[in-house]
C-alpha positions as CSV (number, residue, x, y, z in Angstrom):
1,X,68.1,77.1,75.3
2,X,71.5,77.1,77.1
3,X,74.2,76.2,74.8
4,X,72.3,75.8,71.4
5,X,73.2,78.5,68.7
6,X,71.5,79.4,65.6
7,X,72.5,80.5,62.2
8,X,70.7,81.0,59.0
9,X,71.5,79.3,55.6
10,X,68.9,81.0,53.1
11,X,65.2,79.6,54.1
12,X,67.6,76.7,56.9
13,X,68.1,77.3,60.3
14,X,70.9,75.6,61.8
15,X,70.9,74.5,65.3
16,X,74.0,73.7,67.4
17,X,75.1,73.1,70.6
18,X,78.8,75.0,70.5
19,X,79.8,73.1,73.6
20,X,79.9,70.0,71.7
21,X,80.6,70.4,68.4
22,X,82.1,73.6,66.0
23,X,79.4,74.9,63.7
24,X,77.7,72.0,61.4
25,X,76.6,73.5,58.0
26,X,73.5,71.9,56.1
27,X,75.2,69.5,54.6
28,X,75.7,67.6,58.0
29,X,71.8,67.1,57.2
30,X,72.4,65.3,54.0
31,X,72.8,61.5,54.0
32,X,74.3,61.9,50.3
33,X,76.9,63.9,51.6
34,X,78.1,61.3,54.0
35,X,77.0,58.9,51.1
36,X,79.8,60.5,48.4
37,X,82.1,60.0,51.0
38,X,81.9,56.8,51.7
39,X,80.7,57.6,55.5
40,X,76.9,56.7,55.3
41,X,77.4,53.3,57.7
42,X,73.6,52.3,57.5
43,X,70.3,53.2,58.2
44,X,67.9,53.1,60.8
45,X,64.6,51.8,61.8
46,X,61.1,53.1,62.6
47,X,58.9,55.4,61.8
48,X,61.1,58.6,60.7
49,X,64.2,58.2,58.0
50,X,67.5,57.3,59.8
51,X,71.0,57.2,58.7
52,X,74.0,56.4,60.7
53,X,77.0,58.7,60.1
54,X,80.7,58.4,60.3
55,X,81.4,62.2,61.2
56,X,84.3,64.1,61.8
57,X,83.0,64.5,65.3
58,X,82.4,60.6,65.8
59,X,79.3,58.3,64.7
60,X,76.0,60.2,64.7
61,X,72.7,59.6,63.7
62,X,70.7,61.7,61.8
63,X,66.9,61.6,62.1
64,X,64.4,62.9,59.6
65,X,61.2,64.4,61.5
66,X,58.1,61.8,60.1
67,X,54.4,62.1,60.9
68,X,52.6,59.2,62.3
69,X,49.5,58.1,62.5
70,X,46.5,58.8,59.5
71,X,47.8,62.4,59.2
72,X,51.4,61.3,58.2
73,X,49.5,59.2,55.3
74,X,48.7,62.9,54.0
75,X,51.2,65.1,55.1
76,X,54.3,63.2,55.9
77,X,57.2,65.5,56.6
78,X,55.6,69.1,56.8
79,X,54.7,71.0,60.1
80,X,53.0,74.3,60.6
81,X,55.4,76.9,61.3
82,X,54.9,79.2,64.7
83,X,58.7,80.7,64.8
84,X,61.8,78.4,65.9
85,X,61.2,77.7,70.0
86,X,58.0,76.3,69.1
87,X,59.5,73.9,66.5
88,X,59.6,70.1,67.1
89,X,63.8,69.9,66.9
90,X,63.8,72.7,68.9
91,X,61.5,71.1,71.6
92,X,63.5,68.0,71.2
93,X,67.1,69.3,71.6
94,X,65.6,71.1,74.8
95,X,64.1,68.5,76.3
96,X,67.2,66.0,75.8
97,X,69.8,68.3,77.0
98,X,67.4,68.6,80.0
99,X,68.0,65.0,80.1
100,X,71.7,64.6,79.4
101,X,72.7,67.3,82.4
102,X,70.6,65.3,85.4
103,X,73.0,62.2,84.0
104,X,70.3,60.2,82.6
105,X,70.6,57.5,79.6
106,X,69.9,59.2,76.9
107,X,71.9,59.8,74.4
108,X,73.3,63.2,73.6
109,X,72.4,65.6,70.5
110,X,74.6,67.9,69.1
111,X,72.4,70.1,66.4
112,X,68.9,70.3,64.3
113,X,68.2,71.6,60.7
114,X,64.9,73.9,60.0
115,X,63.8,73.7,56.0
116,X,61.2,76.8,55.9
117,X,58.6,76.2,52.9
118,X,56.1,79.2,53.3
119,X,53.6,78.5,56.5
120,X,55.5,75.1,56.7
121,X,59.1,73.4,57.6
122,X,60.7,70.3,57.4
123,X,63.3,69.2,60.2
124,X,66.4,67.1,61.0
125,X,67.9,66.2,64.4
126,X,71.8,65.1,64.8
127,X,72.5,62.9,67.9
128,X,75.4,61.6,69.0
129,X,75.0,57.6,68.3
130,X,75.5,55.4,71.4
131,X,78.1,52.5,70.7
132,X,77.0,48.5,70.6
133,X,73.1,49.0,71.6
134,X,70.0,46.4,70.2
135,X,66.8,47.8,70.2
136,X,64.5,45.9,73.1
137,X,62.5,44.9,70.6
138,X,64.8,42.7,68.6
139,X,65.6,41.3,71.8
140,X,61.8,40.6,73.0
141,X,61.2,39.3,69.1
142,X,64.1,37.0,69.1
143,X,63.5,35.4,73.1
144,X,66.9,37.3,74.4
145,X,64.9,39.2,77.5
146,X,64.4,37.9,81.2
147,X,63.1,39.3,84.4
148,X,66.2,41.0,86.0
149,X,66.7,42.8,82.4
150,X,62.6,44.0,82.3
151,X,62.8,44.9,86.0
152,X,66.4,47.2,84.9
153,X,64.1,48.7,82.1
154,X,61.4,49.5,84.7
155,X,64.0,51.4,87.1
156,X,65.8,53.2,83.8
157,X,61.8,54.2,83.1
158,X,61.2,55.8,86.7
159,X,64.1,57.5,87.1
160,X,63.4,60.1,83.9
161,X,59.6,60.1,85.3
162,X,61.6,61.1,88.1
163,X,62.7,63.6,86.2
164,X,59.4,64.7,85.0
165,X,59.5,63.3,81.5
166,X,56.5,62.1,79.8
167,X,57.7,60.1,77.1
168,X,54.9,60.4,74.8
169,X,55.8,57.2,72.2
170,X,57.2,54.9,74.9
171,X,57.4,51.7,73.2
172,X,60.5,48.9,72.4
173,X,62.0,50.4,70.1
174,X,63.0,53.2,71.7
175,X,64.8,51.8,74.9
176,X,67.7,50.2,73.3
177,X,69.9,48.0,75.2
178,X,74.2,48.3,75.5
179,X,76.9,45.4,75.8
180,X,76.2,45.9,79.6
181,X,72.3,44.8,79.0
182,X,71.7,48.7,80.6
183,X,68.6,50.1,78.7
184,X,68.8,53.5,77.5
185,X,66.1,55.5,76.4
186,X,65.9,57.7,72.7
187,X,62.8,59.6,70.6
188,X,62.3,62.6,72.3
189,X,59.9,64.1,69.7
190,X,57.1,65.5,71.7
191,X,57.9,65.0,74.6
192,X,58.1,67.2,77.7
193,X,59.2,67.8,81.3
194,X,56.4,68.5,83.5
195,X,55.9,67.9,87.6
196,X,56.7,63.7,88.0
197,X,53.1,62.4,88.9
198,X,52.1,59.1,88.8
199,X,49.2,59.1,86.1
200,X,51.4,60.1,83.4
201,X,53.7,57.4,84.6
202,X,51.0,54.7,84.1
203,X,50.3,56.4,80.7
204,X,53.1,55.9,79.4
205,X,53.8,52.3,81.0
206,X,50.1,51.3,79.2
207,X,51.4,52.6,75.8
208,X,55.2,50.2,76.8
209,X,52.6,47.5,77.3
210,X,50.6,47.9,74.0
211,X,54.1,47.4,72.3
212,X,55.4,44.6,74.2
213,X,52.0,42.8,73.1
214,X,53.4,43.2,69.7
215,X,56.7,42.6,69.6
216,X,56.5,39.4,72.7
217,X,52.6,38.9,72.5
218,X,52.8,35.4,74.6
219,X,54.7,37.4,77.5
220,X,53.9,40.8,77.2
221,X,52.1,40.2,80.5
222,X,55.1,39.1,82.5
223,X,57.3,41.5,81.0
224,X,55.5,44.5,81.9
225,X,54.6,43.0,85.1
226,X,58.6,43.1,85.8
227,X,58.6,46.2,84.0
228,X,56.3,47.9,86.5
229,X,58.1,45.7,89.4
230,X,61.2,47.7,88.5
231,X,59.6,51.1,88.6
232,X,57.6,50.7,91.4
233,X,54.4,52.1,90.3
234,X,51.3,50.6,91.6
């Protein structure tokens, strides 16, 4: 992975991107760290743990890896170990600096951690955090949305399907919206870059739609209509 170095702390496995950042130690990884120093500036939202981070290289957000679903009621945090490029941060960092160098909205990560227990690990992803953005689905829960913003959502969409993404966990909370009401896109946990084609496009845009029925049930309809409008998928 172009740019991305490794180093070992004991049973950790640093990743960084030297290009961006000098070398982070594990401790980067800690929200107690930033904590004792009075640099922990709040926390997150959704499924995985969250922290936002005053760092000496600007605000970041650190993200602990989380399982969804019925397995993560079992095994929250631990993943079967296969050697680092299979690893979910490594996947990650891959796939978003991918992202970053075709100029897309996404934000920009700068480093993972890898906790080795035995035939399992634990991970941690740094990314740099983007300035004055609102989650979509604040905006959808609160009435703050029209068309000409869904329909900029929709275009933001197609151009990383464009790209070949297949956002696997496309949903409100991850496009979050700047002080320019531009969406941007974020979680890119299992996801992957694959030949553009239209029926992972409608995937993904069905699994948007089951979340703007949550968050906006009484115009979920509408606003994926403009959605799908803006992305100009039939």
């Amino acid at each position: 992975m172009a740019g991305f170095q490794q180093f070992r702390q004991g049973k950790q496995i640093i990743l960084y991107d030297s290009s961006l950042t000098p070398q982070i130690t594990s401790c980067w990884f800690d929200p107690d760290h930033w904590r004792q120093q009075d640099k922990l500036l709040g926390t997150g939202s959704g499924r995985g743990d969250s922290w936002f981070l005053d760092s000496p290289d600007g605000e970041l957000v650190l993200r602990h890896y989380r399982r969804g679903g019925l397995i993560g009621k079992l095994i929250s945090d631990h993943y079967l170990w296969s050697g680092v490029t299979h690893s979910r941060p490594w996947q990650e960092l891959s796939v978003q600096a991918q992202l970053v160098a075709q100029g897309l909205p996404a934000p920009v990560a700068i480093g993972a951690r890898i906790q080795r227990e035995g035939l399992t690990y634990r991970a941690d992803l740094l990314t740099r955090r983007l300035a004055g953005v609102i989650p979509l689905a604040d905006l959808l829960s609160t009435h703050q949305v029209d068309t000409a913003l869904m329909q900029r959502v929709g275009h933001m969409i197609a151009r990383f399907h464009q790209a070949g993404l297949d956002h696997v966990d496309l949903n409100a909370r991850n496009i979050l919206i700047d002080a320019q009401h531009m969406p941007w896109l974020i979680d890119f946990d299992r996801c992957r870059i694959t030949t553009p084609d239209n029926k992972t496009a409608r995937r993904n845009l069905q699994r948007l739609g089951r979340s703007l029925q949550k968050f906006a049930p009484g115009q979920a309809h509408a606003w994926l209509e403009a959605v799908i409008e803006g992305h100009h998928i039939h």
